[in-house]
C-alpha positions as a Markdown table, in Angstrom:
| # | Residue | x | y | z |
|---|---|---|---|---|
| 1 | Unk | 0.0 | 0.0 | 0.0 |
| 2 | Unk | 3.1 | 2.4 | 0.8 |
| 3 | Unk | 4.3 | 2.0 | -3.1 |
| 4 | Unk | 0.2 | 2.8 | -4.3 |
| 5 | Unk | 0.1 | 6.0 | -2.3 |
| 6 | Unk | 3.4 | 7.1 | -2.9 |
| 7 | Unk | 3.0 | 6.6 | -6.7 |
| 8 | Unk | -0.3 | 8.1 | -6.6 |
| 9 | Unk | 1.2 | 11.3 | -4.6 |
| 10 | Unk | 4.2 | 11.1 | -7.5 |
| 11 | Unk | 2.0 | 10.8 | -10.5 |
| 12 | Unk | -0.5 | 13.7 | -9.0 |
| 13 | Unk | 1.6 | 15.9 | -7.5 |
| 14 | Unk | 1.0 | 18.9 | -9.4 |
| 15 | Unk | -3.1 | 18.5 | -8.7 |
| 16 | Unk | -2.5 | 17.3 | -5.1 |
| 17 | Unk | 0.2 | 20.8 | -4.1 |
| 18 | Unk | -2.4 | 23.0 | -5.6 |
| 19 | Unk | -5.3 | 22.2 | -3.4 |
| 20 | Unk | -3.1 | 21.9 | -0.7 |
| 21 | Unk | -1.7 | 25.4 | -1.1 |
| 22 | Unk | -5.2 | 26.6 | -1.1 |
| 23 | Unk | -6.3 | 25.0 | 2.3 |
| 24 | Unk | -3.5 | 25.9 | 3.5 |
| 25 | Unk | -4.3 | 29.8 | 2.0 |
| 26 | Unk | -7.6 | 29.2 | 3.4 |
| 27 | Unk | -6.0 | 29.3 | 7.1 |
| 28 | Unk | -6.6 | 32.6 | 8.0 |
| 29 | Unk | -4.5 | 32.6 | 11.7 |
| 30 | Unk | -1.6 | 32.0 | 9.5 |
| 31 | Unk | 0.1 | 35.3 | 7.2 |
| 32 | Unk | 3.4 | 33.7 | 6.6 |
| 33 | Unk | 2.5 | 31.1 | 3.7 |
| 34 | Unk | 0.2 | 33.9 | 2.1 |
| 35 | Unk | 2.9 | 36.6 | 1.8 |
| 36 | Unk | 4.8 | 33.9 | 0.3 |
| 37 | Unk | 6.5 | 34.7 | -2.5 |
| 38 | Unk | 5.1 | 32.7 | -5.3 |
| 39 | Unk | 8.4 | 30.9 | -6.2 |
| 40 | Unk | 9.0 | 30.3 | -3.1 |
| 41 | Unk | 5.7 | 28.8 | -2.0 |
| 42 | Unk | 6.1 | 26.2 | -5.2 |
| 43 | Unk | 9.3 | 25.7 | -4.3 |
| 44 | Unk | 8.5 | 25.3 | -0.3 |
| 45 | Unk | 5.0 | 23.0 | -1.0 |
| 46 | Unk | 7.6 | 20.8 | -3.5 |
| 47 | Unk | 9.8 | 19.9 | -1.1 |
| 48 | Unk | 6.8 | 19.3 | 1.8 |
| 49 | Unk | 5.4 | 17.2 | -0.8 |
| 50 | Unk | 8.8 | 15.1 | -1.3 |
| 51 | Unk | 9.4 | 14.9 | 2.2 |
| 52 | Unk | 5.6 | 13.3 | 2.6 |
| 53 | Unk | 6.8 | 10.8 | 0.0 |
| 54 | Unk | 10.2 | 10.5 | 1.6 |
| 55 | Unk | 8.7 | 8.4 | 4.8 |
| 56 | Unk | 6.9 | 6.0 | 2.2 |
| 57 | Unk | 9.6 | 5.0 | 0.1 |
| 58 | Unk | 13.3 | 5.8 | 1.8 |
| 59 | Unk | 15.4 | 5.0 | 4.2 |
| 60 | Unk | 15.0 | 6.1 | 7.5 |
| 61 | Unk | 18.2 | 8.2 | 7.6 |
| 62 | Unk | 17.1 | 10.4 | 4.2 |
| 63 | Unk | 13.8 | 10.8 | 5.1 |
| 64 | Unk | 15.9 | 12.1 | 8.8 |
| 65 | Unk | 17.9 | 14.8 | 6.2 |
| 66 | Unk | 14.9 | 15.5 | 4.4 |
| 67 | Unk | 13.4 | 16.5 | 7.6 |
| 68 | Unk | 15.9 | 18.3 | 9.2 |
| 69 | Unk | 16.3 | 20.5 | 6.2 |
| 70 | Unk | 12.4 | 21.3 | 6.0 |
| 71 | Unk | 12.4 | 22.2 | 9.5 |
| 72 | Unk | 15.2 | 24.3 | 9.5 |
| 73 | Unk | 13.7 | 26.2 | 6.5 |
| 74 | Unk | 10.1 | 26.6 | 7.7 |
| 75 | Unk | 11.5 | 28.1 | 11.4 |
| 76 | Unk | 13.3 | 30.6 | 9.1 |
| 77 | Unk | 9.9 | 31.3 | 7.2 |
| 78 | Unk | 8.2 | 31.7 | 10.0 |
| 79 | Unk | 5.5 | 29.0 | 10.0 |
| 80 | Unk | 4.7 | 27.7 | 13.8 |
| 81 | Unk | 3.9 | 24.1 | 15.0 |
| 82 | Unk | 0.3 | 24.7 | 14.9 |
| 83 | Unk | 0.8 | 25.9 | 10.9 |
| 84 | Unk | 3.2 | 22.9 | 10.1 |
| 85 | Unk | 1.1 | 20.4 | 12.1 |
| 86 | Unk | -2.3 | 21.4 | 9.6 |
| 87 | Unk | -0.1 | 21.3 | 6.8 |
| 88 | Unk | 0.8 | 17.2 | 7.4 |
| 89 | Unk | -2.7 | 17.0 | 7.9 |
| 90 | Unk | -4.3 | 18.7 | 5.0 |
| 91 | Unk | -1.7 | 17.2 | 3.0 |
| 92 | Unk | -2.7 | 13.5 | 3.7 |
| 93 | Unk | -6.5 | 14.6 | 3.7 |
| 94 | Unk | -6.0 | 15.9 | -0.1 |
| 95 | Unk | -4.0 | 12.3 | -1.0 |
| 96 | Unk | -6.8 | 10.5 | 0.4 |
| 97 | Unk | -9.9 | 12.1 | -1.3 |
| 98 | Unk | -7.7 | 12.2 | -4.2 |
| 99 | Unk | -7.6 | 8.3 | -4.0 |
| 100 | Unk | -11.2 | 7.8 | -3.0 |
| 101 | Unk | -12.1 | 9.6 | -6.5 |
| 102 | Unk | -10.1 | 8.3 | -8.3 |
| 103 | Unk | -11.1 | 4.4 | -7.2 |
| 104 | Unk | -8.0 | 3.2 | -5.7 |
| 105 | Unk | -9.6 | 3.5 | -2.0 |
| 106 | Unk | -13.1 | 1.5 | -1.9 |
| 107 | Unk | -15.4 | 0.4 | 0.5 |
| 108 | Unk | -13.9 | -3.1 | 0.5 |
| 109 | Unk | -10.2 | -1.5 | 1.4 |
| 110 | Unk | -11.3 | 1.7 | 2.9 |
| 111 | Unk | -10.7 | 0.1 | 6.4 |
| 112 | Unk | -6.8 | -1.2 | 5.3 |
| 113 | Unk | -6.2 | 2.4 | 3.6 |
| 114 | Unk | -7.7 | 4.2 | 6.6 |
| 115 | Unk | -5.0 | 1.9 | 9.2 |
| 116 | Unk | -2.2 | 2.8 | 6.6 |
| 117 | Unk | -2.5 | 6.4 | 6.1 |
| 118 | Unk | -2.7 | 6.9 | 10.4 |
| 119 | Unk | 0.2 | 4.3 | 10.5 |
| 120 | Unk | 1.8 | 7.1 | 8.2 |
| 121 | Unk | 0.8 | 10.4 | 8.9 |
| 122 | Unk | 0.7 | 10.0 | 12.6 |
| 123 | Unk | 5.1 | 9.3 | 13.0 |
| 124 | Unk | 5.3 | 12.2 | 10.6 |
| 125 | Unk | 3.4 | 14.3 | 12.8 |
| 126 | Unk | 5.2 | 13.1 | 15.7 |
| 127 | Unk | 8.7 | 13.7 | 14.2 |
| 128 | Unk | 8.1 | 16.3 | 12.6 |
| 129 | Unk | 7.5 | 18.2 | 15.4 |
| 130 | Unk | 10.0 | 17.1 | 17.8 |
| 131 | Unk | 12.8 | 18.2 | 15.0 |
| 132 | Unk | 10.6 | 21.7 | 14.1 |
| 133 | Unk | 10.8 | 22.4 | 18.5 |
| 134 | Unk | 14.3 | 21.1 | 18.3 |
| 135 | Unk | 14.9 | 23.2 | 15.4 |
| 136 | Unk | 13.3 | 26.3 | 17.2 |
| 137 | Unk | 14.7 | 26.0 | 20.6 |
| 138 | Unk | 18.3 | 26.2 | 18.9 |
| 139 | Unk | 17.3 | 29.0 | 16.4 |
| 140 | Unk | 16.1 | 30.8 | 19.4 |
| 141 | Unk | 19.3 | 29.9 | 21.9 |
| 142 | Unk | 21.6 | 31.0 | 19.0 |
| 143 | Unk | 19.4 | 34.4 | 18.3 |
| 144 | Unk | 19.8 | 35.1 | 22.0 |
| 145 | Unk | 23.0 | 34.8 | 22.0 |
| 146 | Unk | 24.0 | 36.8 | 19.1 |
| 147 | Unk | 21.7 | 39.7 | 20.7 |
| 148 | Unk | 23.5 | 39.7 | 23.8 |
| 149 | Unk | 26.5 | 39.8 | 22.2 |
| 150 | Unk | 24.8 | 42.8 | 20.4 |
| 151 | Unk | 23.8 | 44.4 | 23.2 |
| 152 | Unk | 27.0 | 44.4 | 25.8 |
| 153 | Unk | 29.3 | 45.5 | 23.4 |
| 154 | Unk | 31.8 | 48.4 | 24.8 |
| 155 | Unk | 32.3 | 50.7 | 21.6 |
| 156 | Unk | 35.7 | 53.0 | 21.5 |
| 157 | Unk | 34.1 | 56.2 | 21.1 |
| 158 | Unk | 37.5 | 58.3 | 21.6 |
| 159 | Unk | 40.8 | 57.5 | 22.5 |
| 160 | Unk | 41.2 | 56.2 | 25.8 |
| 161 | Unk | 37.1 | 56.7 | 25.8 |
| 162 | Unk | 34.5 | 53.6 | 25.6 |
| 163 | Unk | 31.1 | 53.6 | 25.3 |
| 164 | Unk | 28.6 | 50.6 | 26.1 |
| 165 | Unk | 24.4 | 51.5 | 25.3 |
| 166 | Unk | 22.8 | 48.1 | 27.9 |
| 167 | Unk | 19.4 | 47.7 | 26.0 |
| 168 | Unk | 16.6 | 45.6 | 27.2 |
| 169 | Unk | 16.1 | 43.9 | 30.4 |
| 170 | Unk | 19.3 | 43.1 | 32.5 |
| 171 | Unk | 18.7 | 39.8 | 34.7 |
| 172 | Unk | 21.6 | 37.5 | 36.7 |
| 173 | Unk | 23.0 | 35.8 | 33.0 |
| 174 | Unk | 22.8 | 38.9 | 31.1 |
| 175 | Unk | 24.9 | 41.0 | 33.9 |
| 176 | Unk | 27.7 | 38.1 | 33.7 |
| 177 | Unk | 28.0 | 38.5 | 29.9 |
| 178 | Unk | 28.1 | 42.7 | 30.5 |
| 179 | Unk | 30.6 | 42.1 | 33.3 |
| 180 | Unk | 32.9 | 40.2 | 31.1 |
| 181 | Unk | 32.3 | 41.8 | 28.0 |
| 182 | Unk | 32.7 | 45.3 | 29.7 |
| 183 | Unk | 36.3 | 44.0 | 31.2 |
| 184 | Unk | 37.5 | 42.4 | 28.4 |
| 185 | Unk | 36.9 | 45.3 | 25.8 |
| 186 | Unk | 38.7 | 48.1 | 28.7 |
| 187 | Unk | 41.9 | 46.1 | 28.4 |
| 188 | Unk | 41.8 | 45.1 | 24.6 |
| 189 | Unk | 40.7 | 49.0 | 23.9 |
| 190 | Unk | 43.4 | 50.5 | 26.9 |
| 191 | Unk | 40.2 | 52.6 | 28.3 |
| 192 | Unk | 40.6 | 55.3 | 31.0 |
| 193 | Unk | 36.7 | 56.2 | 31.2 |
| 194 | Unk | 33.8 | 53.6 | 30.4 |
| 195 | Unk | 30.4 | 55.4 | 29.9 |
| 196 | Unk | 27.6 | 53.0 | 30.8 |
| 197 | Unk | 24.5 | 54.1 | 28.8 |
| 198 | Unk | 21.2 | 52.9 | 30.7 |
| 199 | Unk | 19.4 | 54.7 | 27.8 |
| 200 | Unk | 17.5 | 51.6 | 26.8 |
| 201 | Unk | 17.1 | 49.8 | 30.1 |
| 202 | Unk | 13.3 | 49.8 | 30.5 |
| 203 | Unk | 13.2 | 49.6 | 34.1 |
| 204 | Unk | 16.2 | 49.7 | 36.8 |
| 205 | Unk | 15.4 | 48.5 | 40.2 |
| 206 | Unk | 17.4 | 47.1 | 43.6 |
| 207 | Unk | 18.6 | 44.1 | 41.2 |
| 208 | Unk | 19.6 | 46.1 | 37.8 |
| 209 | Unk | 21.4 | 48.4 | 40.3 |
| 210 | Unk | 23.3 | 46.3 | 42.1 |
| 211 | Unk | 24.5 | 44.8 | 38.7 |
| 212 | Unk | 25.9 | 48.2 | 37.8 |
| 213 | Unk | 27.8 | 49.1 | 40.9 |
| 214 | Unk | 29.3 | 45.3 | 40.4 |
| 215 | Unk | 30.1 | 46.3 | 36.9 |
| 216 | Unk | 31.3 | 49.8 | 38.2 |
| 217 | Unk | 33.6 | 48.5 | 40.9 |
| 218 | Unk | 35.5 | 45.7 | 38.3 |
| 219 | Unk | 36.0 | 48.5 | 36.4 |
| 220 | Unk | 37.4 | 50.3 | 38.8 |
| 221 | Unk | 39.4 | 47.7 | 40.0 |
| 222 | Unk | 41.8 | 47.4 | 36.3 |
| 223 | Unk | 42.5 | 51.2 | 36.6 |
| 224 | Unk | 39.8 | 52.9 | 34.5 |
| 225 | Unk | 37.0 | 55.0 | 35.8 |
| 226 | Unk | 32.5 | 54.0 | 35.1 |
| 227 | Unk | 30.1 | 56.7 | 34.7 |
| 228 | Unk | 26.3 | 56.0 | 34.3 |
| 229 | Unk | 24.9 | 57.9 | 31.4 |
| 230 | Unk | 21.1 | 58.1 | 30.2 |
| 231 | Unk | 19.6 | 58.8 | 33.2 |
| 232 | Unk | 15.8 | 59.3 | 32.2 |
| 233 | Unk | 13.6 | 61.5 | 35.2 |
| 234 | Unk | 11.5 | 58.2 | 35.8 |
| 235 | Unk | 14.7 | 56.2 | 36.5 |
| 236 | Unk | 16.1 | 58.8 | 38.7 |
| 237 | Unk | 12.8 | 59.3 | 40.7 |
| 238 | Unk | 13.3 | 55.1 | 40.9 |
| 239 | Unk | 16.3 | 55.6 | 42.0 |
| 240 | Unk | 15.5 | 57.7 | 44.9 |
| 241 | Unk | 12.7 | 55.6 | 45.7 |
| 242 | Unk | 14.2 | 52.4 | 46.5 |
| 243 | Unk | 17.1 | 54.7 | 48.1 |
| 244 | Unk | 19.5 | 53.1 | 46.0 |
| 245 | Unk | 22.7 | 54.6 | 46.7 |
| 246 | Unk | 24.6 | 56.0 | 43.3 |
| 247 | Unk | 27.0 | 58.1 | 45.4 |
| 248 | Unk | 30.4 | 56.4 | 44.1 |
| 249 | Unk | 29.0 | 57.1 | 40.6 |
| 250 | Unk | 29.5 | 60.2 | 38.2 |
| 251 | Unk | 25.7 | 60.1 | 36.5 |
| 252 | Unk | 24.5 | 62.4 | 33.6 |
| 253 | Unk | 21.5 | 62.6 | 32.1 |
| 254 | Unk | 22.6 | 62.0 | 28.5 |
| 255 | Unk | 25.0 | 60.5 | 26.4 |
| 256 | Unk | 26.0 | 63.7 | 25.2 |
| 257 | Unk | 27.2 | 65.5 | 28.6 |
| 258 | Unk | 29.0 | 62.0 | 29.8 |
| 259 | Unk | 31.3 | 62.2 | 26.9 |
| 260 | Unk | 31.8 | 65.5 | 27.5 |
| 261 | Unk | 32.6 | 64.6 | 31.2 |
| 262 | Unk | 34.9 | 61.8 | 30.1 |
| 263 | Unk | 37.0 | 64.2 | 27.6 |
| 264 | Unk | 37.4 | 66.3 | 30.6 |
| 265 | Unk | 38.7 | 63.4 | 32.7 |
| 266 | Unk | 41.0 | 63.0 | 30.1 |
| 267 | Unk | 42.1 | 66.3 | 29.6 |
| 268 | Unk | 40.2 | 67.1 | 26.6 |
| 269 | Unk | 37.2 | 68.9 | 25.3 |
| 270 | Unk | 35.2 | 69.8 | 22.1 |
| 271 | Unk | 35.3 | 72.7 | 20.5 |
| 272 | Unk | 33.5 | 74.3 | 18.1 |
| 273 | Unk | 35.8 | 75.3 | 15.4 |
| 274 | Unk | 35.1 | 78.8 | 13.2 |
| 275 | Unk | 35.1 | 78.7 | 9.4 |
């Protein structure tokens, strides 16, 4: 029975991806496979449609590859498990109306058909969605750690002069990677003043504080001096309400003033040059 579906699936292909696309069009939760690219979405249903055939006729070990490659390419397009899991489902209902129509599944073999395409569909289903969260969890580990990466970054801005903007949320893991980050890049860029812009920290409370002075004082403690820069009035009146205590810090409001601080420390300033 494997061979019959899989050369029906073969022989109809082009009838069978067409009203799959369009149940699949049809589901209206779901904008990624409708902004599709039409290239693409031929190209994308082919390879579903191959990979459907793959676990009928294959090894175990290709249709594996198959899989892993699918997966991968329909986390970068955006399509969740909910989308891929009516996808395997809508494909197999399309096969086996196809079949019904077309006489191959009867009355008299309805009941053998039915066992076969569940003893099909459903370790698809099941694999296919272990390797898609597999798939996802690791996209998503290596995105976060690229953005961290991103965003603890201490930028020369000046000689002897570093910058580093902390956006986002700073939690126990995150302050680690600012800490070392933050130390590494004094040495490598032979810093004298480190501006720490809080600019895009949404919130700083007892916790995001006490990461800063730890931050402050390592600093400190290789011969270079930490300002905290991007001080917005809602932090500042945060600040003062927990009674967190900033004294050991040189704090400006802006980016702008801190650098102009730090050029000072330094024994420099900008001036404005006439024409």
């Amino acid at each position: 029975m494997n061979k019959k579906m899989a050369g029906y699936i073969q022989e109809n292909s082009t009838e069978i991806i067409s009203k799959w696309q369009e149940l699949m069009k049809n589901e209206k939760d779901e904008r990624s496979f409708q902004v599709m690219p039409t290239d693409l979405m031929n190209q994308t249903s082919k390879e579903f449609a191959d990979l459907m055939v793959s676990n009928l006729l294959e090894s175990h070990q290709a249709y594996e590859n198959r899989l892993n490659d699918f997966a991968e390419k329909v986390v970068r397009l955006g399509w969740s498990i909910t989308f891929v899991t009516k996808a395997i489902n809508h494909f197999s209902e399309v096969v086996f109306e196809g079949m019904q129509e077309k006489g191959l599944i009867t009355k008299d073999n309805f009941s053998d058909f039915y066992k076969e395409f569940n003893n099909w569909i459903i370790p698809i289903r099941d694999s296919t969605i272990d390797t898609y969260s597999k798939t996802w969890e690791r996209t998503v580990s290596l995105q976060k750690i690229a953005l961290q990466e991103l965003s603890a970054s201490l930028i020369p801005v000046f000689d002897k002069v570093s910058v580093m903007p902390l956006v986002g949320t700073i939690d126990t893991e995150r302050a680690k990677l600012i800490m070392e980050n933050l130390l590494e890049g004094v040495v490598k860029h032979r810093a004298e003043v480190v501006l720490l812009d809080i600019t895009g920290v949404p919130v700083v409370d007892t916790m995001v504080a006490h990461h800063i002075i730890q931050a402050a004082d390592a600093v400190r403690l290789v011969g270079a001096k930490c300002m905290l820069v991007g001080i917005r009035p809602e932090i500042a009146q945060t600040i003062v309400t927990l009674g967190i205590n900033l004294n050991e810090f040189t704090t400006t409001s802006t980016l702008q003033r801190g650098v102009e601080q730090a050029l000072a420390w330094t024994n420099r300033q900008i001036v404005e040059v006439e024409e």
